[in-house]
C-alpha positions as CSV (number, residue, x, y, z in Angstrom):
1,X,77.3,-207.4,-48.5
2,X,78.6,-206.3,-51.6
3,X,78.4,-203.6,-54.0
4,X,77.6,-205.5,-57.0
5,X,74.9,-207.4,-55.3
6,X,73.6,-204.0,-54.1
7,X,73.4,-202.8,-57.9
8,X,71.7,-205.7,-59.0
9,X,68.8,-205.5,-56.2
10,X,68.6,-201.9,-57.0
11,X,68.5,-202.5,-60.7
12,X,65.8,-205.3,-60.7
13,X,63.6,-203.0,-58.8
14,X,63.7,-200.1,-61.0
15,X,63.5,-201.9,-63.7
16,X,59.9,-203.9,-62.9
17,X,58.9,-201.7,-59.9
18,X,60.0,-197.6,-61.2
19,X,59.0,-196.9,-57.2
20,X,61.4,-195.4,-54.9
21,X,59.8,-197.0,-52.2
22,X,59.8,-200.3,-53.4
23,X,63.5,-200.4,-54.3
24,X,64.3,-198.8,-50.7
25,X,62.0,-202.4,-49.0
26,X,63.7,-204.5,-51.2
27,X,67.0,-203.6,-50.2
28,X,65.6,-203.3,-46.7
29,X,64.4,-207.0,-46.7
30,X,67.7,-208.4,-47.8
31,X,69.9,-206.1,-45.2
32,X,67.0,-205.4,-42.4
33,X,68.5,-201.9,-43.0
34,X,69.3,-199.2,-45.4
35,X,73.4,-199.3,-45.8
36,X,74.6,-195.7,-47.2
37,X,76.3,-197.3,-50.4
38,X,72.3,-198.7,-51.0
39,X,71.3,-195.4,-50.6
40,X,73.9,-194.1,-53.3
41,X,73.5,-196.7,-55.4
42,X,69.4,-195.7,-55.6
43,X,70.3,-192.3,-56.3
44,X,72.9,-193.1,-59.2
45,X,70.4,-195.7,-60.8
46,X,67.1,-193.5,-60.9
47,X,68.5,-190.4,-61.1
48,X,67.7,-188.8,-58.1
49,X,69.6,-186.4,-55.6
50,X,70.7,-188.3,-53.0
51,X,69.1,-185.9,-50.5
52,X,65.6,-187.0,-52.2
53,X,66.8,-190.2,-51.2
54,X,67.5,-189.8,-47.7
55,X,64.6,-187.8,-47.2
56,X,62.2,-190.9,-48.3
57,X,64.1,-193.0,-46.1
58,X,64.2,-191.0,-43.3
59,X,60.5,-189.9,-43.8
60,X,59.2,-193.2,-43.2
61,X,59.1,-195.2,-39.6
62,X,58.9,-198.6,-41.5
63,X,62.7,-197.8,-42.8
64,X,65.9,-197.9,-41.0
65,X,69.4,-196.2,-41.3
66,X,70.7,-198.6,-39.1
67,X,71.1,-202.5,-39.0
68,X,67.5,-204.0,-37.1
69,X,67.4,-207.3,-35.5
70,X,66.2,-210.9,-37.6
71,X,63.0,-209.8,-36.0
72,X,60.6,-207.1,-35.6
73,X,58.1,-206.9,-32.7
74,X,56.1,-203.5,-33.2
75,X,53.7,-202.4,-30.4
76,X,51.0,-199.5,-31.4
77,X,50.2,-196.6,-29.2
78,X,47.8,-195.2,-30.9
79,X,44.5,-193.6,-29.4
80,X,42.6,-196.9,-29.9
81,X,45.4,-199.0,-28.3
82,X,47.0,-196.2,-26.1
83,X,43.4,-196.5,-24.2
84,X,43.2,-200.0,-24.4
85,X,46.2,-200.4,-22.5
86,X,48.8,-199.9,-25.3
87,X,51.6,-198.2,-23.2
88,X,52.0,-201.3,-20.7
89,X,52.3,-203.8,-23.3
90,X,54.9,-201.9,-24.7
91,X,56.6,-201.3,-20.9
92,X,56.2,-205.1,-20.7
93,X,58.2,-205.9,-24.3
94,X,61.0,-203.4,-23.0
95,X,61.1,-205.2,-19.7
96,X,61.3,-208.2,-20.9
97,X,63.8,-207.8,-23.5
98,X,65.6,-205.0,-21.5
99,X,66.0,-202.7,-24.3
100,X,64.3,-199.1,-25.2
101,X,61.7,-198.7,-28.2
102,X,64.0,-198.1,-31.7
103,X,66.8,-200.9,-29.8
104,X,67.8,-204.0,-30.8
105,X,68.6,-206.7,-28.5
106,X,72.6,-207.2,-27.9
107,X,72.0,-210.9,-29.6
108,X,71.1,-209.3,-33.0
109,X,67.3,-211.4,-33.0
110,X,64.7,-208.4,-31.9
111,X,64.6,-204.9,-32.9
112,X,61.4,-203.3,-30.8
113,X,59.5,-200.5,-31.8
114,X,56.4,-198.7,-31.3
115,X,54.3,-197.0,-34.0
116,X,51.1,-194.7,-34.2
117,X,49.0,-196.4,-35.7
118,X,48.8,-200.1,-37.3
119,X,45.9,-199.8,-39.4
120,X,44.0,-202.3,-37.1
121,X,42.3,-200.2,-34.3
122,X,39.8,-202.6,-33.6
123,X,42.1,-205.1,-32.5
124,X,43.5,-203.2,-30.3
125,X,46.4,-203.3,-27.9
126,X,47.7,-204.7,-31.0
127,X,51.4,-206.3,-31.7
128,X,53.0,-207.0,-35.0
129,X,55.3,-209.7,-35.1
130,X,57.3,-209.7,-39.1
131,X,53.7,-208.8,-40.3
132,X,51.7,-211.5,-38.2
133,X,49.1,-209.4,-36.7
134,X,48.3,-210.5,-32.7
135,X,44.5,-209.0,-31.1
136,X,43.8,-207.4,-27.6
137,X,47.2,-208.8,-26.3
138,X,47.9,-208.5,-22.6
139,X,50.6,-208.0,-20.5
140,X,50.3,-212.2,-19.8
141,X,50.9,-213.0,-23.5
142,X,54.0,-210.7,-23.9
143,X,56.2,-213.6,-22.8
144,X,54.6,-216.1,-25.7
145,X,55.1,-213.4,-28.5
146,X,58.5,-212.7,-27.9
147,X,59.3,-216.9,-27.6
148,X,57.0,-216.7,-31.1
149,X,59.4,-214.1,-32.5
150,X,62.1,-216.5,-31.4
151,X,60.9,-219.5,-33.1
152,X,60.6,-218.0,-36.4
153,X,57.8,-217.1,-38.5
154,X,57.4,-216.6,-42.3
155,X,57.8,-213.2,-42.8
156,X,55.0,-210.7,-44.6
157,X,57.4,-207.8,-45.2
158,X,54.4,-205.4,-46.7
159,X,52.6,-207.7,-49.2
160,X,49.4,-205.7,-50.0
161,X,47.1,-206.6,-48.1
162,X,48.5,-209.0,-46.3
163,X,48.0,-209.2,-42.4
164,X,48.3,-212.1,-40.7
165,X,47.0,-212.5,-37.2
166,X,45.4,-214.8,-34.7
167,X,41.8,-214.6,-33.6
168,X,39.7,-215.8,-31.0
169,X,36.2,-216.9,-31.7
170,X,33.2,-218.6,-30.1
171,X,29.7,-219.6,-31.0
172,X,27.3,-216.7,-31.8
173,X,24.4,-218.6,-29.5
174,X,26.1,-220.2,-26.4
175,X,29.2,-218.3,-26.4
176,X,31.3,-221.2,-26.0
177,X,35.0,-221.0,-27.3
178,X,35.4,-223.1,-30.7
179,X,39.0,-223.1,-30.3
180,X,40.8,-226.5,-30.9
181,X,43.6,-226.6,-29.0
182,X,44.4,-230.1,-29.5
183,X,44.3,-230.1,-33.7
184,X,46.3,-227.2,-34.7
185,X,46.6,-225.5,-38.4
186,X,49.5,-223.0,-39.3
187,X,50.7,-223.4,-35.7
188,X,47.4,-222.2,-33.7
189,X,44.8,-223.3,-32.1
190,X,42.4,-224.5,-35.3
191,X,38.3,-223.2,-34.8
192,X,36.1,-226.4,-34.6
193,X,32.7,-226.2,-36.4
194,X,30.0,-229.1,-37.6
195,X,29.3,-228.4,-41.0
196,X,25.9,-229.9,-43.0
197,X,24.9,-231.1,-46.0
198,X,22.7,-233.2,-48.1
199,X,21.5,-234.3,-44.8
200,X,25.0,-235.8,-43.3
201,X,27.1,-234.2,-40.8
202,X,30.7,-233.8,-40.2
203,X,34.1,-231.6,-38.6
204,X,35.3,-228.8,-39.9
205,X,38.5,-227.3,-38.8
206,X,39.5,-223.7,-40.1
207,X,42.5,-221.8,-39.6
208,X,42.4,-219.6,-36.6
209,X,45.4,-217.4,-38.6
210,X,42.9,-214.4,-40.2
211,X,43.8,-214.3,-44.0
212,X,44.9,-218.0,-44.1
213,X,42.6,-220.5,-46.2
214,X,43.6,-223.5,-44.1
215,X,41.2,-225.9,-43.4
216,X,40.7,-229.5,-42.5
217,X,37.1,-231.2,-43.7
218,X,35.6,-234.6,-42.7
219,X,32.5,-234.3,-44.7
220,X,33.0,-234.6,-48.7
221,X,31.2,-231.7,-49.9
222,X,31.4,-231.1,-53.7
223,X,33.2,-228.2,-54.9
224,X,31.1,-224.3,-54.9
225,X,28.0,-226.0,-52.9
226,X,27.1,-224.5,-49.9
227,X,26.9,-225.8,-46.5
228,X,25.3,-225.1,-42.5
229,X,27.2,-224.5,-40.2
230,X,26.5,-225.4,-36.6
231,X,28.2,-225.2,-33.0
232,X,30.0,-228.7,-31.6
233,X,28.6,-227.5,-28.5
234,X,24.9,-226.2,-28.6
235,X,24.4,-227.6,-32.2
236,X,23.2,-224.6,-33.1
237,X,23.2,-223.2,-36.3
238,X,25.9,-219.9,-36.9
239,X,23.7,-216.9,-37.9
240,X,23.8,-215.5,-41.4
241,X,24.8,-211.5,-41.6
242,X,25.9,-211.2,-44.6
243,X,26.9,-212.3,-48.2
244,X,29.6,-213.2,-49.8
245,X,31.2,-210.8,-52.1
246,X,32.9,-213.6,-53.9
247,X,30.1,-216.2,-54.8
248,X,27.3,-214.7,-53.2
249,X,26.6,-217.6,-50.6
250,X,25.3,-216.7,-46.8
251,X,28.5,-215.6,-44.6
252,X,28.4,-217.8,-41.2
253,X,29.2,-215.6,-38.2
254,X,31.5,-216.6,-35.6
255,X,31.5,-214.6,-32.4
256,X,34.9,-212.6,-31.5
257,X,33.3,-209.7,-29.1
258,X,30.1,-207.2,-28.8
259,X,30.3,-205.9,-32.3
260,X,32.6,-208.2,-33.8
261,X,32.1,-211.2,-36.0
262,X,34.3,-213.4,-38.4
263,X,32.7,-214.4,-40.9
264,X,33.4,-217.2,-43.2
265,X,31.9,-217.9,-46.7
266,X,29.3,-221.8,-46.4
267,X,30.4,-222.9,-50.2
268,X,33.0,-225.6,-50.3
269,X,36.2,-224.1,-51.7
270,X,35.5,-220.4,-51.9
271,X,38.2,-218.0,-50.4
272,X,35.5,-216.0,-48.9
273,X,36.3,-214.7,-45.3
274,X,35.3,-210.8,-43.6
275,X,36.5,-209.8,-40.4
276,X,33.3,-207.4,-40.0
277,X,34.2,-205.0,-36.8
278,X,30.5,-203.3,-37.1
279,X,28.0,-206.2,-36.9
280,X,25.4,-204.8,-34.2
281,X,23.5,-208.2,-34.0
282,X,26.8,-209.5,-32.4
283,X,26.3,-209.2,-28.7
C-alpha cells in the first residue's frame, strides 16, 4: 500500500462519483479496510474535516477501521431471522471458526460479523457470503458456507441491486423438488423444467443463483416467443400469477414455500425473473 496509489483511488472517485461514501468502498474494496492515511487523503481531496470523515466511516457497520479478512461471512439477527433461529446460526459460525462476531480468523481468510438487518427478511435466517445471499440456512449447512467462503466466490461488493443467492424450488402441483443436482450452472444445483412450444417439447435448465440469467435449453425456441412450462415430474403445467413487467408475457411460478414463488418470465430471451414473497395462491 502506498500513498500515491491511495491518491489516485481517492481521486478517480471524486472525480466520477462526488460521493463520500463511494470513495470510502472503493478504497475499502482494494484494502478490505479503511487505513488512516485513506482517510486523510479523502479529507485533503474533497475538502472535508477529517472528523466528517471519520464520522461517515465509523457511522456505518459495512465499513472498517481495521484490516478484515479476504472474506466476509455476515449472519443477520434481525427480528425476522432472530425468531427464525438467527442467534444459533451465528453461535455455529463462531464455533466453527473459533472467533467472536467483528474477528477475523488468525489465517487472514474470514472476518465474521453479524448485522440487523440484511434487507432480505423473508429469507430468513439468512447468511451473506461477499454479497452471495444464502435462504433459511441451518445449523447443518454452516459447515458448507464457510468451505464456500473458502473456495472463493466472485465478489458483489454493493452493486445496486445486486444480491446473489441460492434458492430452493419445487413444482407448484406435486411438490416435488426440480433441483438438478447432477447438471449444475454457476456452481449450484441447476432447476429442471420441460418447456413447450409449437407443439415439441424439451429441457430447460435455469440457474438456481437468484439474479443470474443462466440457463441451458434443448428446445430451439425463437427469440421474444413465449413458451409452457411444465413439471419433469407430474408434467404439469407451472401456474401463471403474474406478468412480466419487462415484455408483458405470463410469469411461471415455481414453488419455494407457503407464500413464496419464483417466478420466471415464458418468452425465450427475456431477463424477466420476481422473487414474489406475497403470492397467497402458493400453498
Amino acid at each position: 500500500m502506498s500513498s500515491e496509489e491511495i491518491e489516485k483511488i481517492v481521486s478517480d472517485y471524486v472525480e466520477r462519483q462526488g460521493s463520500i461514501i463511494a470513495v470510502l468502498e472503493a478504497v475499502q474494496n482494494r484494502y478490505r479496510y479503511l487505513p488512516e492515511e485513506a482517510l486523510r487523503i479523502v479529507a485533503r481531496q474533497t475538502g472535508r474535516r477529517l472528523v466528517d470523515i471519520y464520522g461517515v466511516a465509523t457511522f456505518y457497520k459495512a465499513f472498517s477501521l481495521k484490516p478484515r479478512g479476504k472474506h466476509l461471512i455476515s449472519v443477520c439477527l434481525g427480528t425476522a431471522c432472530h425468531v427464525r433461529g438467527g442467534q444459533a446460526i451465528a453461535e455455529e459460525f463462531m464455533s466453527q471458526l473459533q472467533i467472536k462476531a467483528g474477528e477475523t480468523t488468525p489465517d487472514g481468510e474470514i472476518t465474521f460479523e453479524t448485522v440487523n438487518c440484511l434487507g432480505a427478511c423473508a429469507l430468513g435466517p439468512t447468511v451473506v457470503v461477499d454479497g452471495h445471499y444464502y435462504p433459511h440456512v441451518t445449523r447443518s449447512q454452516v459447515g458448507g458456507i464457510i468451505a464456500d467462503a473458502l473456495a472463493g466466490m466472485e465478489r458483489d461488493d454493493g452493486a445496486a441491486g445486486a444480491r446473489l443467492f441460492p434458492i430452493h424450488v419445487s413444482c407448484p402441483n406435486c411438490k416435488r423438488s426440480l433441483m438438478d443436482y447432477d447438471r449444475r450452472l454457476d456452481g449450484h444445483p441447476s432447476i429442471a423444467c420441460v418447456i413447450a412450444y409449437d407443439g415439441r417439447k424439451g429441457r430447460l435448465g435455469l440457474s438456481s443463483l437468484y439474479g443470474s440469467r443462466a440457463s441451458e435449453v434443448e428446445l430451439e425456441v425463437p427469440m421474444n416467443e413465449p413458451c409452457r412450462f411444465y413439471c419433469p415430474h407430474c408434467h404439469e403445467e407451472m401456474p401463471h400469477y403474474s406478468n412480466c413487467v419487462e415484455c408483458g408475457s405470463p410469469m411461471a411460478a415455481l414453488y419455494i414455500r407457503r407464500g413464496c414463488a419464483y417466478e420466471v418470465c415464458t418468452s425465450r430471451g427475456c431477463p424477466g425473473h420476481l422473487l414474489n414473497l406475497d403470492q397467497p395462491n402458493m400453498k
